[in-house]
C-alpha positions in Angstrom: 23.7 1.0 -5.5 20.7 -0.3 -3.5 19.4 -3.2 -4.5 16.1 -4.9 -3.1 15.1 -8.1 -4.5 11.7 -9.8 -4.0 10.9 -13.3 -4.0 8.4 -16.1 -2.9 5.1 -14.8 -4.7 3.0 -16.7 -6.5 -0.7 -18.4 -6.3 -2.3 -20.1 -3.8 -5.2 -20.8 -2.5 -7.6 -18.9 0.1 -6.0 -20.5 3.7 -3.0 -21.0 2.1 0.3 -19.8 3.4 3.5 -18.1 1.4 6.7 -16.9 2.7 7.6 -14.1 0.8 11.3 -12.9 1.5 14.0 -9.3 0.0 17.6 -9.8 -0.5 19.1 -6.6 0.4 21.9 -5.2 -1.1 24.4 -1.4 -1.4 23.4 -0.3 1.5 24.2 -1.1 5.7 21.1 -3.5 6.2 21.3 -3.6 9.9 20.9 0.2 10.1 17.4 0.9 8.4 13.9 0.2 9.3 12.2 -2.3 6.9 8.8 -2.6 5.8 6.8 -4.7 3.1 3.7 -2.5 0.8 1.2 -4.0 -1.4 -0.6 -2.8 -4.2 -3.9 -3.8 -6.0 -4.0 -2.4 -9.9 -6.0 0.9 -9.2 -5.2 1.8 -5.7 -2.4 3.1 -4.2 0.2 1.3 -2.4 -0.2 0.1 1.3 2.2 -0.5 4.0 1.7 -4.3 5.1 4.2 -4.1 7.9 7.3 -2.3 9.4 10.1 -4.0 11.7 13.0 -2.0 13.3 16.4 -2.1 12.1 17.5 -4.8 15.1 13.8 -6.3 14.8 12.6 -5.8 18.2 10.1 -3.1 16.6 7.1 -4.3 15.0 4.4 -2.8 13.0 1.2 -4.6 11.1 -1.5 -3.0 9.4 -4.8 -3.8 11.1 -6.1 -6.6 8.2 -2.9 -8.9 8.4 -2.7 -8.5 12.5 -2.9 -12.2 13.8 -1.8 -14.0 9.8 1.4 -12.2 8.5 4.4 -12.2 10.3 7.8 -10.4 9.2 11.3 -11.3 10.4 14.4 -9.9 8.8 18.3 -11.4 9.2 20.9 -8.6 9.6 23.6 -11.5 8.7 22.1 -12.2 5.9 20.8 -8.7 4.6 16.5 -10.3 4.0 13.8 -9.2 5.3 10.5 -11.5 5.0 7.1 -12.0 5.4 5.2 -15.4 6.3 2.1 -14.9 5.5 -0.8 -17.2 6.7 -4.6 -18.2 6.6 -4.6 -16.1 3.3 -7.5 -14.4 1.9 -8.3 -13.3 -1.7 -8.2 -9.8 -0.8 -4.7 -10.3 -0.1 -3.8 -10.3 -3.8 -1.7 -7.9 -4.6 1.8 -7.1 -5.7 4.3 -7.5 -2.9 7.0 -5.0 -2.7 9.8 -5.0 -0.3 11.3 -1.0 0.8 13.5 0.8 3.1 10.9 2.5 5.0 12.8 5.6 5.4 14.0 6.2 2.0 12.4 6.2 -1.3 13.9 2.7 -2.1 11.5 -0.3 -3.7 12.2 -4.4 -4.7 11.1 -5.0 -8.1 7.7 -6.5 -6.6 6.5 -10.1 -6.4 2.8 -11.2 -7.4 0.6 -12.8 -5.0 -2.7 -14.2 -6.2 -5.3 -15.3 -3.3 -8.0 -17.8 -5.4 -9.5 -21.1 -5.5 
């Protein structure tokens, strides 16, 4: 079965870096689109980034343009996201999906604060 495990979260503080990364699993990784979604309790859930299924194709939303950067290794089967000069609005929960198909990680917590 699919299987999409997130990892790297955790709290840091504002200019601070984290590389958050999804093992991938029950599926062909190399043949799907990837993307990374946050969420904030109360709103709904927002698409971070999107990179093709060979990588050459890359999508950011306009607020992490310039700080985030996502990667994925089709030998491995993970897709990350380094994620730089952090801010406090970018504390959220972290989830990791096949952008095609209604497929999501677990989540990972990210916490932006002094």
């Amino acid at each position: 079965q699919v299987q999409l495990v997130e990892s790297g979260g955790g709290l840091v503080q504002p200019g601070g870096s984290l590389r958050l990364s999804c093992a991938a699993s029950g599926f062909t990784f190399s043949n799907f689109r990837m993307s990374w979604y946050r969420q904030v309790p109360g709103k709904e859930r927002e698409l971070v980034a999107i990179i093709s299924a060979a990588g050459g194709s890359i999508i950011y939303t306009d607020s992490v343009k310039g700080r985030f950067t996502i990667s994925r290794d089709n030998a491995k089967n993970t897709v990350s996201l380094q994620m730089n000069s952090l801010k406090p609005e970018d504390t959220a929960v972290y989830y990791c999906k096949i952008y095609t198909e209604n497929y999501w990680g677990q989540g990972t917590q990210v916490t932006v604060s002094s």
